[in-house]
BATI-571809 format. One record per residue (C-alpha): residue in three letters; x, y, z. Coordinates in steps of 0.25 Angstrom, whole numbers, padded with zeros to 4 digits, always signed. Layout:
<pts>
ALAXYZ/...
</pts>
This chain:
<pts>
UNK+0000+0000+0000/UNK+0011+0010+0003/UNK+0020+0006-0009/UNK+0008+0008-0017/UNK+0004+0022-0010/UNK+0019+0025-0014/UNK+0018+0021-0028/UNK+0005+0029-0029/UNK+0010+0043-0025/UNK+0022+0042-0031/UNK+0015+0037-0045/UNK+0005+0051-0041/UNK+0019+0060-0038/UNK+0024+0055-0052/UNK+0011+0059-0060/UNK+0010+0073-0051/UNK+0026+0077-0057/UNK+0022+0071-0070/UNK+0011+0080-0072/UNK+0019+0092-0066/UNK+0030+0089-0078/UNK+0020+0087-0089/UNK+0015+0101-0085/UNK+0028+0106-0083/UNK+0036+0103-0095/UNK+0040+0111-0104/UNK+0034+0106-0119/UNK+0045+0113-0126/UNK+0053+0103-0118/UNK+0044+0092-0121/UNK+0039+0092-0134/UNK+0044+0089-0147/UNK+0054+0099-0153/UNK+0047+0099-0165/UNK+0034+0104-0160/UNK+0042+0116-0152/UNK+0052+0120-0162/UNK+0043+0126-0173/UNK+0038+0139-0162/UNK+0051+0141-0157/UNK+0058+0140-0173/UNK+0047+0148-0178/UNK+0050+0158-0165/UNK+0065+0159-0166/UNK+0065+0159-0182/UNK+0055+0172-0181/UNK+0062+0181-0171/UNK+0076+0178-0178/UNK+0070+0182-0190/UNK+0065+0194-0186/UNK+0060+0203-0175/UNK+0046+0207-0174/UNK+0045+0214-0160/UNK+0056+0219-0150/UNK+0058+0208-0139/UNK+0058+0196-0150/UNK+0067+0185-0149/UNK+0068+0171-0148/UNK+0063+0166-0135/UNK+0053+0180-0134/UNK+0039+0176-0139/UNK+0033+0189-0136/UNK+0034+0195-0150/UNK+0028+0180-0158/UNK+0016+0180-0149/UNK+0011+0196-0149/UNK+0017+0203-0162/UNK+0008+0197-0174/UNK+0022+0200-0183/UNK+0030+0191-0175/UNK+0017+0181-0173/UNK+0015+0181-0187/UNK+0029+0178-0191/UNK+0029+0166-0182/UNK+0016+0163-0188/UNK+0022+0163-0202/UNK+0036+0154-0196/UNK+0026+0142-0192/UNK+0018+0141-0204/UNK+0027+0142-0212/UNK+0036+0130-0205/UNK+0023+0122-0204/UNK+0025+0120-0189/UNK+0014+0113-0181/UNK+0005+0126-0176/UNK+0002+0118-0164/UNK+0013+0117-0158/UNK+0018+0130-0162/UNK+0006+0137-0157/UNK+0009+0130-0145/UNK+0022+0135-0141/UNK+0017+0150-0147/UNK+0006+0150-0138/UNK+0016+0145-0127/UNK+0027+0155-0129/UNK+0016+0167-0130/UNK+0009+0163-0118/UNK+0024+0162-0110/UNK+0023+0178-0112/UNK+0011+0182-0103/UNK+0006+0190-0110/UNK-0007+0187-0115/UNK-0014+0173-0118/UNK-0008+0168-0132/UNK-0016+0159-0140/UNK-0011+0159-0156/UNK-0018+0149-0164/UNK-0016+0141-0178/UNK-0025+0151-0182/UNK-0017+0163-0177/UNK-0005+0157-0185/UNK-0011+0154-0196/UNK-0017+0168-0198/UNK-0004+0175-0196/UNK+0002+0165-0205/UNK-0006+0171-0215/UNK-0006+0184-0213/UNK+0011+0185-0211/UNK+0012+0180-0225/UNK+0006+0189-0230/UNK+0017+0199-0224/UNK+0029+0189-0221/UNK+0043+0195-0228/UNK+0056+0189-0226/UNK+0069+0195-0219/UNK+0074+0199-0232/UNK+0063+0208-0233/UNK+0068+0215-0223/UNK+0084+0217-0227/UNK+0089+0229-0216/UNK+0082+0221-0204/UNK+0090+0222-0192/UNK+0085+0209-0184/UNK+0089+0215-0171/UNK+0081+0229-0171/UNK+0071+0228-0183/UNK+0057+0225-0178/UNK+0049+0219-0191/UNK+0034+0221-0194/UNK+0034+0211-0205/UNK+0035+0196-0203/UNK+0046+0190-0206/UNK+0047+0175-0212/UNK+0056+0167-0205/UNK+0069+0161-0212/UNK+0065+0146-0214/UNK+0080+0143-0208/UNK+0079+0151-0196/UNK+0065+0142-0193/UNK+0073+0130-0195/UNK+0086+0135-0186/UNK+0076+0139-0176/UNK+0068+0127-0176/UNK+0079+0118-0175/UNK+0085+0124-0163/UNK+0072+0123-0155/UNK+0069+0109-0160/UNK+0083+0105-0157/UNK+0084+0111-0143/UNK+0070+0106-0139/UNK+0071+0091-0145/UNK+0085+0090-0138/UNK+0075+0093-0124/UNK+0066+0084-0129/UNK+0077+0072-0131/UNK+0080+0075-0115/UNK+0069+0074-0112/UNK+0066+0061-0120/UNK+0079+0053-0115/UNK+0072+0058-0101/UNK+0061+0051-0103/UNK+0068+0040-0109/UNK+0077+0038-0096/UNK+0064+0039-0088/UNK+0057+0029-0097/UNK+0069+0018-0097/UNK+0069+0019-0080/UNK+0053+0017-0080/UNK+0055+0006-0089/UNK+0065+0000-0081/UNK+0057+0001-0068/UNK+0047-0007-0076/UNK+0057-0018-0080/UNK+0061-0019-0064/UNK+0046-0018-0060/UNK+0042-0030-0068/UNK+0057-0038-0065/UNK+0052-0036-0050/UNK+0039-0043-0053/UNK+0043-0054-0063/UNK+0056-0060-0057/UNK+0053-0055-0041/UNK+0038-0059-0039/UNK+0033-0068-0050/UNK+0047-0075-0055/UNK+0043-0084-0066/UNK+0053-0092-0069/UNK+0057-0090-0084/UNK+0060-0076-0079/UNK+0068-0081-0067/UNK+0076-0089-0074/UNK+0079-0078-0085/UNK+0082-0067-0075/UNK+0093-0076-0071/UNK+0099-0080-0082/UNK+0098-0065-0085/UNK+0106-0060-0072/UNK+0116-0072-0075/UNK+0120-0065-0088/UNK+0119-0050-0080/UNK+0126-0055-0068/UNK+0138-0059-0078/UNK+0140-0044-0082/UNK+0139-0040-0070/UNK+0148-0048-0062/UNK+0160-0044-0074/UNK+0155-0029-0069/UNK+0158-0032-0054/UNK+0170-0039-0057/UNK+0176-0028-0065/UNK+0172-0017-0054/UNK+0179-0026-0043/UNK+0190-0027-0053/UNK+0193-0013-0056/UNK+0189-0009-0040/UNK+0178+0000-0047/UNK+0172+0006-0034/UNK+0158+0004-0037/UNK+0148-0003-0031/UNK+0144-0015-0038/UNK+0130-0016-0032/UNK+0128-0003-0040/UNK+0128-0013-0053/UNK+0117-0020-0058/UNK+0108-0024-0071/UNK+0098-0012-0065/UNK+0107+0000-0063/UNK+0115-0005-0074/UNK+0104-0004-0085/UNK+0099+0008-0077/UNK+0110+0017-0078/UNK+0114+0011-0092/UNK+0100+0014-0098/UNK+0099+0027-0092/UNK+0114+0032-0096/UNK+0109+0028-0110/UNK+0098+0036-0109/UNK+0104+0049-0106/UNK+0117+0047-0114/UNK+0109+0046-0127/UNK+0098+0058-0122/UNK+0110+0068-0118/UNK+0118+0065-0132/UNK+0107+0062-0140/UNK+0102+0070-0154/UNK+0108+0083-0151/UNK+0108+0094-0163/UNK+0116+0107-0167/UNK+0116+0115-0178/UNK+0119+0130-0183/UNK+0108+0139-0181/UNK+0104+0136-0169/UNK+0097+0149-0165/UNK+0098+0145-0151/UNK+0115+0140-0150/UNK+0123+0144-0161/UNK+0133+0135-0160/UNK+0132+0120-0160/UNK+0140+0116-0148/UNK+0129+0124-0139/UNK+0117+0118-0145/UNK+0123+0105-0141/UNK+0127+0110-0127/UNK+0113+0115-0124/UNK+0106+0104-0131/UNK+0116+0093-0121/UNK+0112+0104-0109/UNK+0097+0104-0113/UNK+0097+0089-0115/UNK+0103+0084-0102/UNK+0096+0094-0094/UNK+0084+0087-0098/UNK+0089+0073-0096/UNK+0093+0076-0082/UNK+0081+0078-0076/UNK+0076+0064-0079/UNK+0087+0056-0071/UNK+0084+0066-0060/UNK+0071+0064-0058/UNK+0072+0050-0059/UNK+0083+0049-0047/UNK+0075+0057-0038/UNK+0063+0047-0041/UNK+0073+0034-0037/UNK+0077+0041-0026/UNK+0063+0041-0019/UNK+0063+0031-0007/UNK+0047+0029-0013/UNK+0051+0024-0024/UNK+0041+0014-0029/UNK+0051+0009-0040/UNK+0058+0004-0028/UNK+0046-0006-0026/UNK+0042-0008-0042/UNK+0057-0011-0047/UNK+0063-0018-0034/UNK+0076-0011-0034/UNK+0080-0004-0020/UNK+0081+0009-0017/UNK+0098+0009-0019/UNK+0094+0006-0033/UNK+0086+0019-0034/UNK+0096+0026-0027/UNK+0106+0021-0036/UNK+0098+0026-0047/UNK+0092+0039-0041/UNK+0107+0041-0040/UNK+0113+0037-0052/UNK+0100+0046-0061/UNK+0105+0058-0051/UNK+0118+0057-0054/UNK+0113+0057-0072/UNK+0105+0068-0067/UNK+0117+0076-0063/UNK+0125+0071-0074/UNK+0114+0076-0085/UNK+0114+0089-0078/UNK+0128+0091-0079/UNK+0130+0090-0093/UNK+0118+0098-0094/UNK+0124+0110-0086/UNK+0136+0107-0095/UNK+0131+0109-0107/UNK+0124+0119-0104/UNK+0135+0128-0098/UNK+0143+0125-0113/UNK+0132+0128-0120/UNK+0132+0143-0112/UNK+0146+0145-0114/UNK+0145+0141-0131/UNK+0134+0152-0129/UNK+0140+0163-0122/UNK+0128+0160-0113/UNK+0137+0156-0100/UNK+0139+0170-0095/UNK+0122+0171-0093/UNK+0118+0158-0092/UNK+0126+0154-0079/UNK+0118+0166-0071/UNK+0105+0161-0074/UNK+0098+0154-0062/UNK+0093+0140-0068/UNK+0108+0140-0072/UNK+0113+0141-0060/UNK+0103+0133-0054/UNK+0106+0121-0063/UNK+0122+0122-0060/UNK+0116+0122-0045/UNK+0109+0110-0050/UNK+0118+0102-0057/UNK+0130+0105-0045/UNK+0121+0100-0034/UNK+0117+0086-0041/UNK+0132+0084-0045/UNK+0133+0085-0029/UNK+0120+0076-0023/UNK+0125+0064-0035/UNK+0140+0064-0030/UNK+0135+0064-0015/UNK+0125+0053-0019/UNK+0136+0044-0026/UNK+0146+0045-0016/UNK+0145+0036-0007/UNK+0153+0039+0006/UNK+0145+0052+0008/UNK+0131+0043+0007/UNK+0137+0033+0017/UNK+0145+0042+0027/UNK+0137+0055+0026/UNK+0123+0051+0022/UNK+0115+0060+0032/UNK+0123+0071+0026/UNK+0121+0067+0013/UNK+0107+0064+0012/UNK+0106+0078+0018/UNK+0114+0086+0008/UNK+0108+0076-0005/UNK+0093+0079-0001/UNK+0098+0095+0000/UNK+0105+0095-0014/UNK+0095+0089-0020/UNK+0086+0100-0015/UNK+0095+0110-0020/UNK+0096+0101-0032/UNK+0081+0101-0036/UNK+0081+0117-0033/UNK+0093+0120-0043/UNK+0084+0111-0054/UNK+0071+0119-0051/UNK+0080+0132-0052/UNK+0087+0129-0065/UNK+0074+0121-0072/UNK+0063+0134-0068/UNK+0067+0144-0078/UNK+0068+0133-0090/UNK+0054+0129-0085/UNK+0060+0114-0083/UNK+0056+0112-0069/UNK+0047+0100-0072/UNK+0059+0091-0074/UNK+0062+0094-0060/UNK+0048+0092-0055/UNK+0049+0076-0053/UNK+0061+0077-0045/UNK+0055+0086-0036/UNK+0041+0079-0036/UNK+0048+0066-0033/UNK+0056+0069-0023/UNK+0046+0077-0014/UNK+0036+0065-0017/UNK+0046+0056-0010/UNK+0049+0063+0001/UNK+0034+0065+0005/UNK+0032+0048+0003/UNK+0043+0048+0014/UNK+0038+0056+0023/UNK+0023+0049+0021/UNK+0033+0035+0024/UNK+0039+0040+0037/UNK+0027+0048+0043/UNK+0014+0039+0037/UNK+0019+0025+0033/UNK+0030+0024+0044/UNK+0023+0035+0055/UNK+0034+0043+0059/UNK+0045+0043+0067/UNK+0041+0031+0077/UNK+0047+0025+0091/UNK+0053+0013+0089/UNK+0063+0004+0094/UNK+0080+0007+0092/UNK+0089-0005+0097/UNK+0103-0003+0097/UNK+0112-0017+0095/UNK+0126-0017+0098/UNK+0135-0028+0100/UNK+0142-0027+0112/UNK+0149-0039+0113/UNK+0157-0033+0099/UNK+0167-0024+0099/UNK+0162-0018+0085/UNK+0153-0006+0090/UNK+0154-0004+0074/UNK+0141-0014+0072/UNK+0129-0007+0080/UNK+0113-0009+0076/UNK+0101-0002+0079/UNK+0087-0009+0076/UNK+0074-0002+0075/UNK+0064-0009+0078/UNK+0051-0004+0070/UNK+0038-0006+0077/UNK+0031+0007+0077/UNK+0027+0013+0064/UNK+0015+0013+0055/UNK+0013-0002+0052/UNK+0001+0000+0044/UNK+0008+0009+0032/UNK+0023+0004+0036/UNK+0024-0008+0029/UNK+0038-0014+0025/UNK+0043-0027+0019/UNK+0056-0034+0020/UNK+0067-0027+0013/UNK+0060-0012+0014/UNK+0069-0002+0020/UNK+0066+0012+0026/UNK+0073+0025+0029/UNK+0072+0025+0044/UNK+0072+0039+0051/UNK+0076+0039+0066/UNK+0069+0049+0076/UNK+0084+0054+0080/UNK+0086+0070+0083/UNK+0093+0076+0071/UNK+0090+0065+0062/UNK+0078+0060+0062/UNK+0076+0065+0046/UNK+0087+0054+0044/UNK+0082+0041+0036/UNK+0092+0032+0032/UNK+0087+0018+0025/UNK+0086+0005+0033/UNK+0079-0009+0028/UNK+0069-0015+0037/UNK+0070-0028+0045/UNK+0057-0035+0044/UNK+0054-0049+0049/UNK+0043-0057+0044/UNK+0031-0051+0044/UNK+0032-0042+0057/UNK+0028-0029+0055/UNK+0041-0024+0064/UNK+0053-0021+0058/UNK+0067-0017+0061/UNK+0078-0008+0056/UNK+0093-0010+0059/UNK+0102+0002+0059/UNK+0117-0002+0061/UNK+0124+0009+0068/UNK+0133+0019+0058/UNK+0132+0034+0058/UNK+0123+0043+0055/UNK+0109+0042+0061/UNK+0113+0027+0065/UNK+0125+0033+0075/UNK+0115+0044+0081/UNK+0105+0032+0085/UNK+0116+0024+0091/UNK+0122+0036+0098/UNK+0106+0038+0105/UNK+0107+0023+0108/UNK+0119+0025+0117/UNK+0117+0038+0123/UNK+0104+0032+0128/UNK+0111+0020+0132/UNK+0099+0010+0128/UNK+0098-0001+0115/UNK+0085+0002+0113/UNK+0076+0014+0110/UNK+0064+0020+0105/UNK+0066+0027+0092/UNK+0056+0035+0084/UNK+0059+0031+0069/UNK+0054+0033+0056/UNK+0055+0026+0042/UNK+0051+0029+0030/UNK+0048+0017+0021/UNK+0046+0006+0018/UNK+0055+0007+0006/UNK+0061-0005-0003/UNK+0054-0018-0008/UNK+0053-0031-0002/UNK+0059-0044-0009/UNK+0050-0053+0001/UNK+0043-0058-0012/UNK+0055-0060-0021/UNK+0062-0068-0009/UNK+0051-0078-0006/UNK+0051-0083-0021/UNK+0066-0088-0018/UNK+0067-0101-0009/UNK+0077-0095-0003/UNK+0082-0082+0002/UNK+0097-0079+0006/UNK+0100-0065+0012/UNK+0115-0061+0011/UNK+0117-0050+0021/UNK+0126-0040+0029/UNK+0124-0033+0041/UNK+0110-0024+0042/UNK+0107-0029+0030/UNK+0100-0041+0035/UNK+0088-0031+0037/UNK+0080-0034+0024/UNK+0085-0046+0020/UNK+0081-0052+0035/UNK+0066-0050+0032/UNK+0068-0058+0020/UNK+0072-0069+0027/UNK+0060-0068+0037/UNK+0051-0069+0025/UNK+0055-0077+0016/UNK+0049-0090+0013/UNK+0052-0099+0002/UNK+0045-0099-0012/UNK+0041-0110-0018/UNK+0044-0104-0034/UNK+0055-0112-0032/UNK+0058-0125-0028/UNK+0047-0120-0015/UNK+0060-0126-0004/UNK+0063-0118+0007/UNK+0078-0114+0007/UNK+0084-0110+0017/UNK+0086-0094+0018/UNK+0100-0090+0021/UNK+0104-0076+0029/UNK+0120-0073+0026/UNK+0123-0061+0035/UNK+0135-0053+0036/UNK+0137-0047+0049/UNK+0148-0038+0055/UNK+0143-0042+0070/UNK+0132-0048+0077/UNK+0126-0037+0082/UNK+0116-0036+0069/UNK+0112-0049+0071/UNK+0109-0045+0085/UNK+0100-0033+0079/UNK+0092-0043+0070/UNK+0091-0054+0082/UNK+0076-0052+0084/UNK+0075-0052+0068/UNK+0084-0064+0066/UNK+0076-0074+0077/UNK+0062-0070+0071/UNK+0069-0075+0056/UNK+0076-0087+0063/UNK+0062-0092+0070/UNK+0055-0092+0057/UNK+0057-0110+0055/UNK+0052-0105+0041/UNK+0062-0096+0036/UNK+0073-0106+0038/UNK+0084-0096+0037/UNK+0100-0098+0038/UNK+0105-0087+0044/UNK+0123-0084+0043/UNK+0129-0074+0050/UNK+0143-0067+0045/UNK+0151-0059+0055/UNK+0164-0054+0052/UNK+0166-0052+0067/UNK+0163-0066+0073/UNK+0170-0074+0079/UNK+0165-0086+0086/UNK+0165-0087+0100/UNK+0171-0072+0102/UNK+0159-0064+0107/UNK+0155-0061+0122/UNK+0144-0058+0129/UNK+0138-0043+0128/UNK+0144-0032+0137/UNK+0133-0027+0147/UNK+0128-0014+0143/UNK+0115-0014+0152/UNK+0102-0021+0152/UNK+0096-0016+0140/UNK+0106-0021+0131/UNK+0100-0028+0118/UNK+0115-0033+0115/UNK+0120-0046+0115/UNK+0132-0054+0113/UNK+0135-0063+0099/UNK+0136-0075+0105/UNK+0122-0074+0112/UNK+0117-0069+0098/UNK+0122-0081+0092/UNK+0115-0088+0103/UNK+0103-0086+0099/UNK+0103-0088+0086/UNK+0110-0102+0090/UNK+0109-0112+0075/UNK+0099-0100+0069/UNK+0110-0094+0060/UNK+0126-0095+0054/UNK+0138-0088+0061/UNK+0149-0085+0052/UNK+0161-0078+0055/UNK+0166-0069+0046/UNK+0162-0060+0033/UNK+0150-0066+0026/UNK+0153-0071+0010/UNK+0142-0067+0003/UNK+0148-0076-0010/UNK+0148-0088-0003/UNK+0131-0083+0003/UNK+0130-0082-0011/UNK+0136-0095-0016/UNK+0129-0102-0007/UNK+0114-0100-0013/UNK+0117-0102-0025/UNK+0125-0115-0023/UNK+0112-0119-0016/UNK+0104-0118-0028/UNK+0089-0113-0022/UNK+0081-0103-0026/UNK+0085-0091-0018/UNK+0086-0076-0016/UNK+0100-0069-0011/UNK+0097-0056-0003/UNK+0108-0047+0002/UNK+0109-0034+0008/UNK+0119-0027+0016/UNK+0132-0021+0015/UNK+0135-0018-0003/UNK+0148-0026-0003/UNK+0141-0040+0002/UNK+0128-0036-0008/UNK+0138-0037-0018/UNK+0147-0048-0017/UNK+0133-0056-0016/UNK+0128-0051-0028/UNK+0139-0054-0035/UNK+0140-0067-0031/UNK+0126-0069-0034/UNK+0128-0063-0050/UNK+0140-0073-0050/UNK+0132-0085-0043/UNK+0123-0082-0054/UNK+0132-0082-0066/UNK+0138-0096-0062/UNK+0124-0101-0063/UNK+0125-0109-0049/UNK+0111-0110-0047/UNK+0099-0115-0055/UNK+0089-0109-0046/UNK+0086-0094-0047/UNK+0094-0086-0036/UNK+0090-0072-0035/UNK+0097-0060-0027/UNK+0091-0048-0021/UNK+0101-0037-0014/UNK+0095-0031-0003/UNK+0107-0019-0002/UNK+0104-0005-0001/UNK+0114+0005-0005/UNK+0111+0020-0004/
</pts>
């Protein structure tokens, strides 16, 4: 009900900016350059022909709509050239009507008649052989030159079909990404939830093959000690960004025209500048509005496509970054075609000139913050302040420097968008969730471990509006803590959900940030436990429940807090019977630093473990144990919640495998496979474990070890 209350105002949002933009645009922009050049050819080929009133030139209509000399020359220009009087009279009445003067309103008719009655009177310049052009005010109506009409129809129609192509490759570029959404919308319901078979066995076949070029791209990264991150790589991204560098490649190089006699650049390396200027100016506003758009946490593409939200953040960056791209070479062809035109020394003091360097300058910056990653991970706080303040500043110098061109309707998504979305979130924290809420805060440190480096804090959710707050297994939220100077602070943490209990927990491991600060109010009060007021907004994410029960088996390879989603998985999974209809044995491979996490999740763990019909296989990797090494907690009073290893293990005496030492994720791997049963790989946790598992996997799956269909799902978030 939510998602489909979402879905519904966000469909209602998207029709509301489109019918703000179809009002809005500009239909010189937008329609063809054949049905605008005729006016503007006839206009320009008049008044540089001769001058019938003072104040006439060019871009001045003043003299064509109220002087029945200059009218009638018009008049005579249009028949003469056959143009369509519809659209001619169209742009006219426009132009006239743009002055304010009075209500204009020519008709065929009114052409048609001064038509007749300048030829009886037209003459031609050589009639007139001591006319000065620049002073001579002529009575008489003039025929235009047949090559001045064609000069000045070609430079309208070039420069207005040149907008039209940006605006053409834009809505290419948008059309590719709906289509593509589609594509992932209908692989989400074919091979996820109905999974025929013939289409099973195909996909698989099909990644073998992709898996090949892939794992040649891998190896030749590790190779040349390329640092990037190989989970960026994929058949998705990869088609994604190739399509779409296609697309605006091709639409900022494509079908440009010079020529001598342009009445608008003399020369040709200016037309060229300006029609590159114009072009990518255009083009930029597409990938713009689109990253703002994948950026939204209510994203119901999220839900439709099944990708995570690091897929669209990957991508909300990645179309910011084009964005910023397009607009620089817009700002640089631009600046060259101001300095082939003497034009520089007047152009750079006008304000929607300066406001689009402002622009251009302060995307540069919010894209190199957003890609560098030691600022995201060290500084986030900061940086999420300054990123939300730039782009403010941002959208400002974009209204600012599209006003006076009348362009402000390619802006008007992105702002629609964005505001949409951050009214959604305020409807989920304060409506769906109820607002900042007591619940309970439970701080778990291992004292019996010298490594005070590995500290948890659980929230254990209970108080909140059940009846709209509805969350599955593998939904996340962005959790805001009611703590004196941050409590507007949200950082993203997945839900731990059991079964079908309506509770859930959130585990937080202690770092900096507003993680440190809770800790700190922790030990100044000197309890383990507290009431804390909290607030989330969500639930965000999609739930595999259904795509993990149509696999016999489920095997989780994890690390650390990562455990969180992929532990309600394993509470609810049962076995499918599309298969072979066994139950396998499902298998947990964990990767600890120390027992203290295990601790965390003990309730959570014995609630699994007492399920007979679960039959789950449960291995523990610690780097740091060592058998028969751990003592018994140190007194710390009579509330302490702590205790020791060795009574942990204790309890959880033949229910699940101690190892010593880093997990191997390759051997995890190995080990389904070499089974040979119908099963599902999950992992989640730290990007270096992620990796080396689905690698292994692409190389399990090129060896063609098993004849079943093993499929793999990563859980990982990356922001």
């Amino acid at each position: 009900m939510l998602l489909s209350t979402k879905l519904f105002v966000f469909l209602v949002a998207a029709a509301f900016n489109f019918h703000v933009v179809a009002a809005k645009v500009s239909f010189a922009k937008w329609e063809t350059a054949s049905e605008i050049s005729p006016f503007y050819g006839c206009k320009v080929a008049v008044t540089e022909t001769a001058k019938y009133c003072e104040t006439d030139d060019q871009y001045i209509y003043g003299c064509q709509c109220d002087d029945v000399v200059a009218f009638g020359a018009m008049a005579y220009c249009a028949m003469e050239n056959n143009v369509n009087l519809d659209h001619f009279l169209k742009y006219f009445n426009t132009e006239c009507n743009a002055l304010l003067v009075k209500k204009y309103d020519f008709t065929k008719q009114d052409i048609e008649d001064s038509y007749k009655n300048t030829s009886k009177y037209i003459k031609t310049i050589a009639d007139f052989p001591n006319f000065n052009y620049t002073t001579d005010i002529l009575r008489t109506p003039v025929k235009t030159p047949q090559l001045y009409y064609s000069l000045a129809y070609r430079t309208y129609y070039d420069y207005y079909q040149n907008c039209s192509w940006g605006i053409i490759f834009g809505a290419i570029f948008l059309g590719f990404w709906l289509f593509y959404f589609v594509v992932f919308g209908m692989y989400q319901v074919l091979f996820k939830y109905i999974r025929p078979t013939a289409l099973i066995n195909a996909e698989f076949k099909f990644k073998k093959y992709i898996y090949i070029m892939f794992s040649k791209l891998y190896n030749w990264l590790d190779f040349c000690k390329i640092p990037i991150d190989p989970n960026e790589f994929n058949l998705t991204k990869c088609i994604g960004i190739g399509a779409t560098l296609i697309i605006f490649f091709v639409g900022s190089c494509w079908n440009y025209h010079s020529f001598e006699g342009n009445f608008f650049w003399a020369k040709r390396s200016s037309q060229i500048s300006r029609y590159v200027g114009d072009r990518t100016g255009y083009l930029c506003m597409f990938p713009l509005n689109l990253s703002i758009f994948l950026a939204a946490r209510n994203n119901f593409l999220l839900w439709c496509t099944g990708w995570n939200l690091a897929d669209m953040i990957f991508f909300h960056k990645f179309f910011g970054l084009l964005a910023v791209v397009l607009a620089s070479a817009h700002g640089i062809a631009y600046w060259v075609n101001a300095v082939k035109t003497d034009y520089y020394s007047e152009s750079y003091k006008d304000d929607y000139w300066i406001a689009g360097v402002y622009a251009i300058v302060i995307g540069a910056a919010i894209v190199i913050l957003s890609n560098h990653r030691f600022v995201r991970k060290h500084f986030y706080e900061i940086f999420l302040v300054i990123h939300i303040v730039l782009a403010v500043v941002f959208v400002i110098g974009i209204w600012r420097h599209l006003n006076p061109l009348d362009l402000v309707q390619y802006i008007i998504p992105f702002i629609g968008i964005w505001s949409l979305e951050r009214l959604i979130r305020l409807i989920n924290m304060f409506v769906v969730f109820g607002g900042y809420r007591k619940n309970t805060a439970t701080l778990y440190i291992d004292e019996s471990n010298d490594d005070k480096n590995d500290i948890f804090i659980k929230l254990d959710i209970n108080n909140y509006n059940k009846s709209l707050f509805k969350i599955k297994e593998g939904n996340f939220g962005f959790v805001y803590l009611g703590l004196p100077f941050c409590f507007w602070q949200s950082h993203p943490f997945t839900f731990i959900k059991i079964q079908d209990s309506e509770n859930f927990s959130i585990v937080m491991k202690v770092k900096k940030g507003i993680t440190m600060k809770l800790y700190k109010k922790f030990l100044s009060l000197g309890v383990k436990t507290m009431d804390l007021r909290v607030c989330i907004e969500g639930p965000y994410g999609h739930s595999e429940r259904d795509f993990t029960n149509k696999h016999d088996q489920l095997c989780v390879i994890t690390t650390g807090t990562g455990i969180a989603g992929p532990l309600g998985y394993l509470s609810s999974h049962r076995a499918s019977k599309s298969f072979d209809g066994q139950l396998k044995p499902n298998v947990l491979h964990w990767g600890v630093k120390s027992f203290n996490i295990v601790k965390t999740l003990e309730n959570e763990l014995k609630t699994v473990l007492s399920d007979k019909n679960l039959n789950i296989e449960i291995n523990i990797y610690c780097k740091n144990f060592v058998f028969n090494s751990y003592v018994e907690p140190k007194k710390s009073g009579t509330d302490s919640l702590t205790s020791s290893t060795s009574e942990l293990l204790a309890n959880f005496k033949d229910k699940f495998n101690v190892v010593s030492g880093y997990m191997n994720s390759q051997n995890c791997v190995d080990s389904i496979f070499e089974e040979n049963n119908s099963s599902l790989i999950m992992t989640c946790g730290l990007m270096s474990v992620s990796y080396q598992v689905k690698k292994q996997y692409m190389e399990n799956v090129i060896k063609n070890k098993s004849t079943n269909h093993i499929s793999f799902i990563d859980e990982s978030q990356s922001w």
